[in-house]
LOMARSE-793637 format. One line per 8 residues: number of its first residue (from 1); their letters; for each residue x, y, z of N, C-alpha, C. Coordinates in steps of 0.05 Angstrom, whole numbers, plus 5000, padded with zeros to 4 digits. Layout:
N
NUM> A> X,Y,Z,X,Y,Z,X,Y,Z | ...
//
This chain:
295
1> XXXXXXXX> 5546,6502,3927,5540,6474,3918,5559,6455,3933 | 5589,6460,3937,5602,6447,3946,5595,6441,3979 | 5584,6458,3993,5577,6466,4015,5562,6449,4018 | 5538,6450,4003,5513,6429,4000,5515,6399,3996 | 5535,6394,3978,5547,6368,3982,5561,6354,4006 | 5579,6379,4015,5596,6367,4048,5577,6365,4066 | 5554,6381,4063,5533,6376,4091,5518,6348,4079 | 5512,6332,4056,5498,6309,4062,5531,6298,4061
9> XXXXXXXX> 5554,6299,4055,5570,6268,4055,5560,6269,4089 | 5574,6288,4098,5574,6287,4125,5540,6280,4140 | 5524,6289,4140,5493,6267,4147,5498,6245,4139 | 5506,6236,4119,5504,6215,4105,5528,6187,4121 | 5553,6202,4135,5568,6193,4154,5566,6181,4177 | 5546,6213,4189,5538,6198,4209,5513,6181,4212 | 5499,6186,4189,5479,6157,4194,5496,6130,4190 | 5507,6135,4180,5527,6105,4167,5537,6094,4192
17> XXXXXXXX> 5549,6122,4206,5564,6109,4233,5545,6096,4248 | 5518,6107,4261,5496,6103,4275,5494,6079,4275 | 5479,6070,4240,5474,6038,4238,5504,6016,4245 | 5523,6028,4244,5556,6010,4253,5545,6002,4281 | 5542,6027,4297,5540,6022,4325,5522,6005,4334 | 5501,6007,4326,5475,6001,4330,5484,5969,4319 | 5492,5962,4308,5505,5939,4294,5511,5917,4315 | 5540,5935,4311,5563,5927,4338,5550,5928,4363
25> XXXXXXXX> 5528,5941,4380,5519,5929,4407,5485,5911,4398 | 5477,5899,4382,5462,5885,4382,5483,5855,4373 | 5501,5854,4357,5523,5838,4358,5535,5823,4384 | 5540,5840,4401,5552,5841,4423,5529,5831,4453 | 5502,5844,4446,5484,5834,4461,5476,5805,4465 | 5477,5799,4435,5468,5770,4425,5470,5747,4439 | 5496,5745,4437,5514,5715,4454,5504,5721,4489 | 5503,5742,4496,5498,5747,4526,5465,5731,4534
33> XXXXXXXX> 5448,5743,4507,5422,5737,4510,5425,5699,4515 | 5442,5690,4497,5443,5661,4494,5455,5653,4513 | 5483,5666,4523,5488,5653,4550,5464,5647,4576 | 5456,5670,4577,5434,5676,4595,5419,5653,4593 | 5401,5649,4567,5385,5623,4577,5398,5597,4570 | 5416,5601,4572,5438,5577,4573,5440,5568,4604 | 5446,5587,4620,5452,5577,4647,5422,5581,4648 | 5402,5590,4653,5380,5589,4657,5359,5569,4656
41> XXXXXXXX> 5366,5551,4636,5359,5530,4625,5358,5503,4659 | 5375,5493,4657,5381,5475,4682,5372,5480,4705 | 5369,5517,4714,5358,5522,4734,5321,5518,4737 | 5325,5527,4709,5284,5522,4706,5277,5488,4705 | 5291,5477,4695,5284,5440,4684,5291,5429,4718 | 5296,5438,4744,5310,5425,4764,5292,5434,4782 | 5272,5449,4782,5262,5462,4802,5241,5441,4819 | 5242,5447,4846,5242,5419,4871,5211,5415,4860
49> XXXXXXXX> 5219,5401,4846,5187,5380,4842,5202,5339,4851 | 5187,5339,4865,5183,5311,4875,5185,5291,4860 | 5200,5274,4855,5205,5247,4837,5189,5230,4849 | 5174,5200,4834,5177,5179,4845,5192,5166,4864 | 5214,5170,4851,5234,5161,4869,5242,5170,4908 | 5230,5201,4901,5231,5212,4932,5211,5213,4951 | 5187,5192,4936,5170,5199,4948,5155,5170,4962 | 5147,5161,4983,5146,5138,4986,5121,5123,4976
57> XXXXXXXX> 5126,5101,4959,5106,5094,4939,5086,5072,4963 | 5058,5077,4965,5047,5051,4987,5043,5023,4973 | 5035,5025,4949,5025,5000,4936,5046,4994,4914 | 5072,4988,4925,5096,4984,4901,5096,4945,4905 | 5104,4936,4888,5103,4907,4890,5128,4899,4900 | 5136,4873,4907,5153,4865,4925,5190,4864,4930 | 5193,4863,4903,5218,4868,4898,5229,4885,4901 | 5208,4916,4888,5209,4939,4884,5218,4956,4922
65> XXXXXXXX> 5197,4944,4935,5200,4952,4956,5219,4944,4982 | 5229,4916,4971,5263,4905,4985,5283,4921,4982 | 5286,4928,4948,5305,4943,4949,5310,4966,4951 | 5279,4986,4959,5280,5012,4971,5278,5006,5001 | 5281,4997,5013,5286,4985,5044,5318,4976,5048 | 5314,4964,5040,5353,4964,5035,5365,4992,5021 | 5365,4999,5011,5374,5039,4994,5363,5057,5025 | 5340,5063,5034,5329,5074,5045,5339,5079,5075
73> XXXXXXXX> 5324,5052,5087,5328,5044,5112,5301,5060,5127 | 5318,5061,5158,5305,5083,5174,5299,5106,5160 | 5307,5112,5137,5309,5145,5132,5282,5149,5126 | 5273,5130,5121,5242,5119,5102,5220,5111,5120 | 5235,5089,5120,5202,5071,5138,5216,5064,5166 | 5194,5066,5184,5196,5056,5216,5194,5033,5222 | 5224,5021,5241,5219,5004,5241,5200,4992,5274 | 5206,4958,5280,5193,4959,5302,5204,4936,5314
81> XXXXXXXX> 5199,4936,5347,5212,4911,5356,5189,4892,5360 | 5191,4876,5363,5169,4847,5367,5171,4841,5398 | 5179,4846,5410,5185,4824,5430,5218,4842,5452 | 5217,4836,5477,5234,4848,5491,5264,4840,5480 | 5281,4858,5468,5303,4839,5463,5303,4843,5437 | 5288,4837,5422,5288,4828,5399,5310,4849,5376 | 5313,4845,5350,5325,4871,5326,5303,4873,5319 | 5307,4898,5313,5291,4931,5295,5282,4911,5266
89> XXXXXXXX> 5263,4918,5269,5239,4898,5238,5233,4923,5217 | 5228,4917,5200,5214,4934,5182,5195,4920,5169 | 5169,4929,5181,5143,4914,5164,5133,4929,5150 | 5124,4918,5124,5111,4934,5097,5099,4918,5076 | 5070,4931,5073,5057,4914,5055,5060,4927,5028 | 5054,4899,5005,5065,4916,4989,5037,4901,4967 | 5033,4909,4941,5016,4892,4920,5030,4884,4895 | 5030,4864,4898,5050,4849,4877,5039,4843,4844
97> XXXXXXXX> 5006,4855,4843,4998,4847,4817,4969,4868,4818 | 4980,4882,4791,4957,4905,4788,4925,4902,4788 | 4912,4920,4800,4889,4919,4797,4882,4932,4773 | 4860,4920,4761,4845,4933,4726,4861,4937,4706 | 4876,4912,4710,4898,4908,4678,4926,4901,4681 | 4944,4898,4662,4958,4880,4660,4965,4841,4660 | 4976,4843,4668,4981,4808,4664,4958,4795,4684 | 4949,4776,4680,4929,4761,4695,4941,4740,4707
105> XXXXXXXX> 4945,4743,4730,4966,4716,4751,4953,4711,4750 | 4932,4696,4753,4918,4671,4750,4931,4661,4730 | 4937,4667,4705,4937,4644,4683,4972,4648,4684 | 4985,4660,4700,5016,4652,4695,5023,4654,4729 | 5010,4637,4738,5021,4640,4766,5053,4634,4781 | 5065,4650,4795,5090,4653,4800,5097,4623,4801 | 5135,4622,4801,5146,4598,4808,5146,4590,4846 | 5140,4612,4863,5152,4604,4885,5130,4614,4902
113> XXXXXXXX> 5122,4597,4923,5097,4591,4933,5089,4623,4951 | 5117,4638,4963,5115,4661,4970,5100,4693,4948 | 5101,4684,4929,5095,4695,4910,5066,4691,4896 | 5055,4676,4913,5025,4673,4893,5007,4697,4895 | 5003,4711,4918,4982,4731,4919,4981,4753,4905 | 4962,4762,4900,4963,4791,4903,4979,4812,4909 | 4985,4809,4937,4995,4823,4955,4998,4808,4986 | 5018,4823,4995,5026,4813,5023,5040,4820,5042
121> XXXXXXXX> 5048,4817,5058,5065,4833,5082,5088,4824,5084 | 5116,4841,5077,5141,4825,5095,5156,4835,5116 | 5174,4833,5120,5185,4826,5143,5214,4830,5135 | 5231,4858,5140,5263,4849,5140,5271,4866,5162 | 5299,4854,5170,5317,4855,5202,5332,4875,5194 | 5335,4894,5210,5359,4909,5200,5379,4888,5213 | 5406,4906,5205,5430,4891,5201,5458,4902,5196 | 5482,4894,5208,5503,4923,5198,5503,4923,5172
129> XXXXXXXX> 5507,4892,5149,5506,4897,5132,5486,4908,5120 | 5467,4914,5129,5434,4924,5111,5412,4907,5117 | 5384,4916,5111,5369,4905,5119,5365,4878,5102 | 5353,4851,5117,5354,4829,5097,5330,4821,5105 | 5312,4802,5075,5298,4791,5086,5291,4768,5105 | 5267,4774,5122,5272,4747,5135,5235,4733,5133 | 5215,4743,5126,5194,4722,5119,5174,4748,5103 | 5146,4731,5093,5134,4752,5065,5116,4729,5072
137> XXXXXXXX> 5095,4739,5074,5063,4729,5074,5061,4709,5049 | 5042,4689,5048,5035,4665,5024,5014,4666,5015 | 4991,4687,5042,4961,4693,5027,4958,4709,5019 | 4925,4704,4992,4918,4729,4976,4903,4752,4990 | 4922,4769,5000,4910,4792,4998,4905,4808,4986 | 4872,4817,4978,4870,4839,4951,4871,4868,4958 | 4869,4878,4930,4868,4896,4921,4889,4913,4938 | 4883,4935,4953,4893,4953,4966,4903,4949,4989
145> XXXXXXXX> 4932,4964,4995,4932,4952,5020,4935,4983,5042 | 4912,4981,5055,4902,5004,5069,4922,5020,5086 | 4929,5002,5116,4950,5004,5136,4962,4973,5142 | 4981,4981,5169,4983,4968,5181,4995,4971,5203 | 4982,4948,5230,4985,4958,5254,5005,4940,5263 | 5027,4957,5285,5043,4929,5308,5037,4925,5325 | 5022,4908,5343,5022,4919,5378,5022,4891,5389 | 5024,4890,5419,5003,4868,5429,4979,4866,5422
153> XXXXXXXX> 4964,4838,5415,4931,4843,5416,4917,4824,5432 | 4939,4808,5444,4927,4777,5456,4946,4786,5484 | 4954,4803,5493,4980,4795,5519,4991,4776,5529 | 5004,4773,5496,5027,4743,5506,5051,4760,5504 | 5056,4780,5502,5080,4796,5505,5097,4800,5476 | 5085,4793,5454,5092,4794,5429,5073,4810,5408 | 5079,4832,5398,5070,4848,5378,5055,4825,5352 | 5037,4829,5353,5020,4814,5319,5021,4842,5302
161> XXXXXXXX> 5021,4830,5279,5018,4848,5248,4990,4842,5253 | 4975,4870,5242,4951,4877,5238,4949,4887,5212 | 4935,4881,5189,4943,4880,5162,4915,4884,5153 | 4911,4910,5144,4879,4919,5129,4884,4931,5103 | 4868,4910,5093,4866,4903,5054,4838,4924,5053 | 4830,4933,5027,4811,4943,5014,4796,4915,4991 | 4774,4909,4996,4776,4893,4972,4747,4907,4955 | 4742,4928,4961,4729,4947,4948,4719,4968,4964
169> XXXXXXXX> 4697,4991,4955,4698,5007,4964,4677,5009,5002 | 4660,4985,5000,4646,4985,5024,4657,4953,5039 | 4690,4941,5033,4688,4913,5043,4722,4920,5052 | 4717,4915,5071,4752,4915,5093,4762,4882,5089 | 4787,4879,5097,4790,4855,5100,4808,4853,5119 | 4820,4837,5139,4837,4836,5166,4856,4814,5167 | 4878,4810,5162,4899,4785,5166,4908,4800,5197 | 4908,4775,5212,4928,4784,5234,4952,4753,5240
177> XXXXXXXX> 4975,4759,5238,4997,4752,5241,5014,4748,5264 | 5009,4727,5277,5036,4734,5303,5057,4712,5304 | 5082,4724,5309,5105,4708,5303,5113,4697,5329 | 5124,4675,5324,5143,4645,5348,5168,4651,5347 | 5177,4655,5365,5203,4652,5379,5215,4628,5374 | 5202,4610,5377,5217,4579,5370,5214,4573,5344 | 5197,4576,5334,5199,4571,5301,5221,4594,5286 | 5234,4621,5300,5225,4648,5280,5213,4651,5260
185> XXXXXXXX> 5193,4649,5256,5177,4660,5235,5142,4674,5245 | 5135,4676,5223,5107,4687,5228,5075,4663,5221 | 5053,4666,5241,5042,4651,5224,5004,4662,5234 | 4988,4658,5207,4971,4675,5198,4949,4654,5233 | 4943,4672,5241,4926,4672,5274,4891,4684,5263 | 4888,4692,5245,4857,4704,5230,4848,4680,5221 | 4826,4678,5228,4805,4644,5214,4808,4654,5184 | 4804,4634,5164,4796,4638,5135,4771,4619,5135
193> XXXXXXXX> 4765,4624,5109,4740,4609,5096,4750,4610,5069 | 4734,4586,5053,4737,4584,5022,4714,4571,5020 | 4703,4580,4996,4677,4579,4982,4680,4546,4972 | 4650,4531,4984,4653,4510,4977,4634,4506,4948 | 4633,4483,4938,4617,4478,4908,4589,4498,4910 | 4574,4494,4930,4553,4510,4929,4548,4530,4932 | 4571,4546,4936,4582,4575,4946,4572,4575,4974 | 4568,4554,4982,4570,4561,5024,4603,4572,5031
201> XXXXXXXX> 4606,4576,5049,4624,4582,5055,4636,4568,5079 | 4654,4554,5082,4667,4531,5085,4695,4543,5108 | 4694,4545,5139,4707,4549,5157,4734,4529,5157 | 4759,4538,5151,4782,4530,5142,4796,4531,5174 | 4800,4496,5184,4816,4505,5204,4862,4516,5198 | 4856,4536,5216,4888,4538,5208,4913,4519,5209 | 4906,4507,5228,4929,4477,5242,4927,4450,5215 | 4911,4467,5198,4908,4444,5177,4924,4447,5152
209> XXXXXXXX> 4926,4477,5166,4944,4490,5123,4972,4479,5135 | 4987,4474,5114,5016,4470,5121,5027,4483,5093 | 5046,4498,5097,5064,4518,5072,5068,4492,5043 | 5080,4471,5052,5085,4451,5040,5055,4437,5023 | 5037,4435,5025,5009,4431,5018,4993,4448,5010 | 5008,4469,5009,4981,4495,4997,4995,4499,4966 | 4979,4495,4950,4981,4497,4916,4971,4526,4917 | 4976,4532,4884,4972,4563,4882,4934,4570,4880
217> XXXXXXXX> 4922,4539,4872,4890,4541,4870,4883,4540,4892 | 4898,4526,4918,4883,4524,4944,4879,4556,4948 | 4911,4569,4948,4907,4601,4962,4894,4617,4946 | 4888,4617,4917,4867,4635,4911,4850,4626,4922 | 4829,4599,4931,4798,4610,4941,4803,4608,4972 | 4825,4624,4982,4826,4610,5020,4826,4646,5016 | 4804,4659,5034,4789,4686,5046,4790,4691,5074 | 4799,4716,5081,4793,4724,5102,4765,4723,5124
225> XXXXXXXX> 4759,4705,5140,4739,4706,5152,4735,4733,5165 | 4757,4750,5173,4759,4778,5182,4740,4796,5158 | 4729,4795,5141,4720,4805,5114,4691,4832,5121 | 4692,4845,5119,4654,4863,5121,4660,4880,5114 | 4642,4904,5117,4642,4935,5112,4662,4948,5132 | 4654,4937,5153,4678,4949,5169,4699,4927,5190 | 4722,4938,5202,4731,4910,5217,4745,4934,5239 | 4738,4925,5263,4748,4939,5296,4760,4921,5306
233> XXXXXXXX> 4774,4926,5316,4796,4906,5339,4805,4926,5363 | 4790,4915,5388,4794,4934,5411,4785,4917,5432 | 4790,4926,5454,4796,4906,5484,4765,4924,5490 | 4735,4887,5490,4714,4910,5487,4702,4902,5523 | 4722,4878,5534,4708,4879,5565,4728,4872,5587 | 4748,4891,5567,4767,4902,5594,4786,4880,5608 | 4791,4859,5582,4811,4827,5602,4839,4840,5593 | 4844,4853,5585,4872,4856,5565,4875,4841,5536
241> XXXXXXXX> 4859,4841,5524,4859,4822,5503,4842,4834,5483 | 4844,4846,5458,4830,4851,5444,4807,4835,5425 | 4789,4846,5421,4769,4823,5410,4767,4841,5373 | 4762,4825,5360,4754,4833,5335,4723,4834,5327 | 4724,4855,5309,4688,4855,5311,4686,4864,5279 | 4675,4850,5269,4652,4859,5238,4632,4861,5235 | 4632,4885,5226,4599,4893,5223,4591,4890,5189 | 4579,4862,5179,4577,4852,5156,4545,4865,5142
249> XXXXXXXX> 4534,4876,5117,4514,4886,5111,4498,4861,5099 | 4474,4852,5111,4460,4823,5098,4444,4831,5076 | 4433,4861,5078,4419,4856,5050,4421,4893,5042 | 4409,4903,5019,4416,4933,5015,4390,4945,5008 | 4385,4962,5006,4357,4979,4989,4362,4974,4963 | 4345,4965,4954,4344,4959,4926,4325,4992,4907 | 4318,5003,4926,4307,5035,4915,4332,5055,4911 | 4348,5045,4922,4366,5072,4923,4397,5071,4906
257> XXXXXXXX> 4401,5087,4890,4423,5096,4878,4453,5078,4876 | 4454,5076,4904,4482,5065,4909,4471,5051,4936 | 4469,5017,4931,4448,5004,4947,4466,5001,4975 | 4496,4998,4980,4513,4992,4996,4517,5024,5019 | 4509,5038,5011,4513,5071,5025,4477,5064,5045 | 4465,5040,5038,4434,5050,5053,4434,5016,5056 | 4447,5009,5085,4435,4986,5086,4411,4989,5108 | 4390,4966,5102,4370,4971,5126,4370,4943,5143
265> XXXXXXXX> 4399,4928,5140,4405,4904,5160,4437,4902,5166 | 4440,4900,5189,4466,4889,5195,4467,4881,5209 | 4494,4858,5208,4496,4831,5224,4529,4840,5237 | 4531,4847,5268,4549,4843,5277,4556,4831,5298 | 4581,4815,5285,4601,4796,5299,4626,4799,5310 | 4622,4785,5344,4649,4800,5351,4659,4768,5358 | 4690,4766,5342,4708,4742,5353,4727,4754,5390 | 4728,4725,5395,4746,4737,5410,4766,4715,5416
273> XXXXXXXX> 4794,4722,5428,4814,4702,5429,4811,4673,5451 | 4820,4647,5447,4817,4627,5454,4852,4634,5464 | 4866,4634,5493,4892,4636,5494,4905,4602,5499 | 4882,4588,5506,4893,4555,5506,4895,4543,5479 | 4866,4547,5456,4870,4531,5441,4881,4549,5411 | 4898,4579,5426,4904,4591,5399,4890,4599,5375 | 4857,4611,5380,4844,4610,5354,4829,4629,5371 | 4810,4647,5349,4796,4660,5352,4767,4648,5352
281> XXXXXXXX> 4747,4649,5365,4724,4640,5363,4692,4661,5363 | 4673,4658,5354,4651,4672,5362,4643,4669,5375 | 4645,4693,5390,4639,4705,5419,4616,4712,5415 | 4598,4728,5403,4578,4745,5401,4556,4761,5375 | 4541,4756,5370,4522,4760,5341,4497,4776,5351 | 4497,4795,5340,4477,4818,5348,4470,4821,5306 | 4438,4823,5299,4426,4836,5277,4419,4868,5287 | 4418,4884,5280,4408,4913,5275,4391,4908,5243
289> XXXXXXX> 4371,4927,5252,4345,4932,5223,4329,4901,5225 | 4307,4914,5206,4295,4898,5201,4290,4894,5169 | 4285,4866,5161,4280,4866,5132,4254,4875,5117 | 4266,4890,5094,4243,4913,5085,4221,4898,5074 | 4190,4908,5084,4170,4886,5078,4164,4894,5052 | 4148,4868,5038,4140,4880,5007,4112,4889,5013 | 4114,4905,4983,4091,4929,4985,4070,4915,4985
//
């Protein structure tokens, strides 16, 4: 009997011990498990995903994009020279007021005449101290702002801004810009138009706008005459001088789905440069199609 007793204290021991141990290294495991995703933690929440911030935004509005040009620099955006001689530019369009919501500039239009559009192009110098501004477009350019080009386009030996807006999905729009040496500044070289009472459309000479005289109602209805489905600018008979060309859609299929994907007329117009009197003029008007007869 006594025998029988010492053999369970003793089973009875070493299970006792077993569960101790078993105790003591799940005890001991514990805190390790927690360290573990302790440091683990920071490594998973950090993993190279791309911020806003690192990534270059195209349609940021104007402030936003001064002072990532100043932060940035070269590291970012390219810059360009104008002219033989000249300092390193940084041109960048930017949209200063959302498309399909938010505040409606129309009804709270900015304090300062640089500020009315949409959107617009500026202009800053590098510099030891950093880049600064030195001029920002005054017209409405909408919606999107596609590219933009630097080059010669007239061979006067000075780079023009070439500036292509979206103002929907089948309509381009074209500012071209070339800057004076004697003035330094920039000044808009693209014809406009603004819709007159009867919705004709009303040829705006440029030598007439003056910065000082343009209210914020003149520049909403003053339009790109550069405006169509599509807009080309290329040297098309070989003088050195590029000509601009729109190919505008006059009327659409009224049978089909999406009437702007099937035009069965187009009207294209090619401007070309005036180098005495500084203006672009029409050069050339060609129709393609014919208008669809009724049944």
């Amino acid at each position: 009997m006594f025998k029988k007793n010492k053999t369970i204290i003793i089973v009875s021991l070493l299970i006792l011990a077993s569960i101790l141990i078993i105790g003591v290294m799940s005890a001991t495991k514990k805190p390790t498990s927690i360290s573990n995703r302790e440091e683990q933690t920071p490594a998973t929440s950090t993993q190279p995903s791309q911020s806003p911030q690192s990534q270059k935004i195209l349609h940021r509005n104007k402030q936003a994009l001064i002072a990532d040009i100043k932060k940035e620099g070269e590291k970012k955006y390219k810059t360009y020279t104008l002219f033989e001689g000249d300092t390193e530019k940084f041109i960048e369009a930017y949209q200063d007021h959302a498309v399909g919501g938010g505040v409606d500039y129309r009804l709270t239009p900015p304090e300062q005449i640089e500020d009315y559009g949409r959107g617009g192009v500026l202009l800053m110098e590098k510099a030891d101290s950093g880049p600064k501004l030195l001029w920002n477009s005054i017209f409405n350019m909408r919606e999107m702002p596609r590219r933009i080009e630097v080059r010669d386009i007239n061979n006067d030996g000075i780079k023009a801004i070439l500036s292509y807006w979206n103002t929907g999905k089948f309509d381009s729009e074209l500012w071209i810009f070339s800057y004076s040496q004697t003035e330094k500044t920039f000044h808009l070289i693209s014809p406009l138009f603004e819709y007159a009472i009867n919705g004709e459309k009303s040829i705006v000479k440029l030598d007439k706008i003056k910065k000082e005289n343009l209210t914020f109602k003149k520049i909403d209805g003053l339009y790109s005459l550069f405006g169509a489905q599509d807009v080309q600018v290329k040297d098309l008979d070989n003088d050195q001088i590029e000509e601009v060309t729109i190919i505008e859609l006059d009327d659409y299929r009224q049978d089909s789905p999406n009437e702007a994907e099937y035009p069965h007329t187009k009207n294209t117009k090619i401007y070309k440069w005036d180098s005495q009197k500084q203006e672009y003029y029409l050069w050339k008007e060609e129709k393609i199609g014919e208008e669809k007869s009724e049944p």
